[in-house]
C-alpha positions as a Python dict, from the first residue, in 0.01 Angstrom:
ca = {
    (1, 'X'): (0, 0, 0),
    (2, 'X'): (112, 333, -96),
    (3, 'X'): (212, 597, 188),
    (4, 'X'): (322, 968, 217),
    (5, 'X'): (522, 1026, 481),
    (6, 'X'): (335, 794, 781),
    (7, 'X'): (-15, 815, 667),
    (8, 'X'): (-144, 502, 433),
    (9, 'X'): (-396, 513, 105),
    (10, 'X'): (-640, 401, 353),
    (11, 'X'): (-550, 645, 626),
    (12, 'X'): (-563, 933, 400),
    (13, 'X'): (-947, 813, 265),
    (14, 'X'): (-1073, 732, 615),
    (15, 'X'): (-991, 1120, 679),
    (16, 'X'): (-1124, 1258, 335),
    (17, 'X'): (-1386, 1077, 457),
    (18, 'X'): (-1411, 1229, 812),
    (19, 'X'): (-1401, 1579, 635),
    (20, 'X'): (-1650, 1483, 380),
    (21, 'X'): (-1904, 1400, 739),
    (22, 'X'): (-1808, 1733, 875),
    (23, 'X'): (-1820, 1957, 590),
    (24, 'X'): (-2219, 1978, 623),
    (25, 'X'): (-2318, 2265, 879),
    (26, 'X'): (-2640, 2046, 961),
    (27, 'X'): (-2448, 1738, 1038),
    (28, 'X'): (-2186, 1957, 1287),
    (29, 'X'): (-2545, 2092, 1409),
    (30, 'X'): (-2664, 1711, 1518),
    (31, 'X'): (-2335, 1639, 1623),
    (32, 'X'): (-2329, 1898, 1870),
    (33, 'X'): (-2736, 1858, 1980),
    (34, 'X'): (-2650, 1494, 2059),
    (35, 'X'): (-2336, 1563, 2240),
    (36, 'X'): (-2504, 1862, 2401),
    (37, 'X'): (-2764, 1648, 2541),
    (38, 'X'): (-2546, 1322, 2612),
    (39, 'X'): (-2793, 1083, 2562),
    (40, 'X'): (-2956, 918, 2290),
    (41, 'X'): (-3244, 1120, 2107),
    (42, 'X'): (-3486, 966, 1822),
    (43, 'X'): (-3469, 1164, 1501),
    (44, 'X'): (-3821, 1365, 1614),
    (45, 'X'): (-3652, 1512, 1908),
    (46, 'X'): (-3316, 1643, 1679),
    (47, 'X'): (-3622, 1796, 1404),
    (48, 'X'): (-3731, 1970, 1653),
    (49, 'X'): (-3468, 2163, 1702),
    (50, 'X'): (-3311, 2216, 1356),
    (51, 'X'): (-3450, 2416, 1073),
    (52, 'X'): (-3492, 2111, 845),
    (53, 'X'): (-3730, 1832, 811),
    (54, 'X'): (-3738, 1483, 871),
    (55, 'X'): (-3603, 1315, 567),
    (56, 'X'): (-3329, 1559, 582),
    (57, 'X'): (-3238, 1490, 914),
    (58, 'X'): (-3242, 1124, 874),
    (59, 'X'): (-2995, 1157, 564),
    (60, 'X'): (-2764, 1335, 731),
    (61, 'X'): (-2781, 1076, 1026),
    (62, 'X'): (-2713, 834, 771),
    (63, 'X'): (-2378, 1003, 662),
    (64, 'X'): (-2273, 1041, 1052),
    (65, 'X'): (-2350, 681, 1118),
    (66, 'X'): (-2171, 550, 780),
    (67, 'X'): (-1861, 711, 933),
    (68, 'X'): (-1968, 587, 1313),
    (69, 'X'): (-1958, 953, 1492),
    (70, 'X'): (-2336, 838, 1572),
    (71, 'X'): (-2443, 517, 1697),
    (72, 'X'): (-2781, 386, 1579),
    (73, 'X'): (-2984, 167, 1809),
    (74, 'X'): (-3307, 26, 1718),
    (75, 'X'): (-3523, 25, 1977),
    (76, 'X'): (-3871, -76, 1917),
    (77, 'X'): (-3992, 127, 1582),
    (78, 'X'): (-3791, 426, 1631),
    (79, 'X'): (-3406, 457, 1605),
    (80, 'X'): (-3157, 603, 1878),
    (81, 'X'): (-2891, 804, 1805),
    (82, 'X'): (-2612, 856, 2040),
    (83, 'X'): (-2269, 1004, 1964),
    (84, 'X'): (-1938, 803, 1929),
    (85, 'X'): (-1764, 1004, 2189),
    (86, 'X'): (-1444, 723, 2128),
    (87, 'X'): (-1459, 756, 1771),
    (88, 'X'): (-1493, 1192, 1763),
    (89, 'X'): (-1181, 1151, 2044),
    (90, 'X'): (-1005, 1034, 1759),
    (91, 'X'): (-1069, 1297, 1561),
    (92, 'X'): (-772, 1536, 1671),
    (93, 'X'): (-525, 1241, 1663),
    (94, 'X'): (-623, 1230, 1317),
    (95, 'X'): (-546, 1593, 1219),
    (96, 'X'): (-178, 1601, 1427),
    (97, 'X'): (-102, 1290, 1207),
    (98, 'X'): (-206, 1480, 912),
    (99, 'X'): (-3, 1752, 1019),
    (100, 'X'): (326, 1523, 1078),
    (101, 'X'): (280, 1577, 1467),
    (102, 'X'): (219, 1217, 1630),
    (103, 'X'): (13, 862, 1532),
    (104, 'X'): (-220, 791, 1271),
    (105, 'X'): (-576, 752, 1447),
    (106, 'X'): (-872, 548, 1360),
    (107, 'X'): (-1202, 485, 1450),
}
């Protein structure tokens, strides 16, 4: 596998995309509702209290959960959402590797 420097092909992608999940205002919105409220919340309770609708919100759920900042959890007919508080730790790691200052992170 190529590498530049001490980040992988695979390294660099996971982080494109990271970036890619955070480069939505809405999505750094939920982020930051869920954290806020540090517990899980159905995707009623986050509509409520972002200037978008349903369908929206669920897509951009989707993208969050594809790249496991949130954590889905069925529970009945409704889904949970919960952040990954281990996986957003990460997140800094990341961007010092990125910058050449310390380990490559994952999630």
């Amino acid at each position: 596998m190529k590498s530049i420097g001490s980040i992988t092909d695979e390294q660099a992608h996971t982080y494109a995309t990271w970036f890619r999940a955070l480069a939505d205002p809405t999505r750094v919105r939920l982020l930051h509702l869920l954290a806020r409220a540090g517990r899980p919340m159905t995707v009623g309770e986050l509509v409520d209290q972002v200037e978008v609708g349903q369908s929206t919100v669920s897509h951009h759920l989707k993208i969050l959960a594809e790249v496991r900042f949130v954590l889905p959890e069925k529970q009945g007919t409704s889904t949970l959402y919960a952040v990954n508080r281990t996986c957003l730790s990460v997140f800094p790691r990341a961007v010092r590797s990125i910058m050449g200052e310390g380990a490559p992170g994952g999630c």
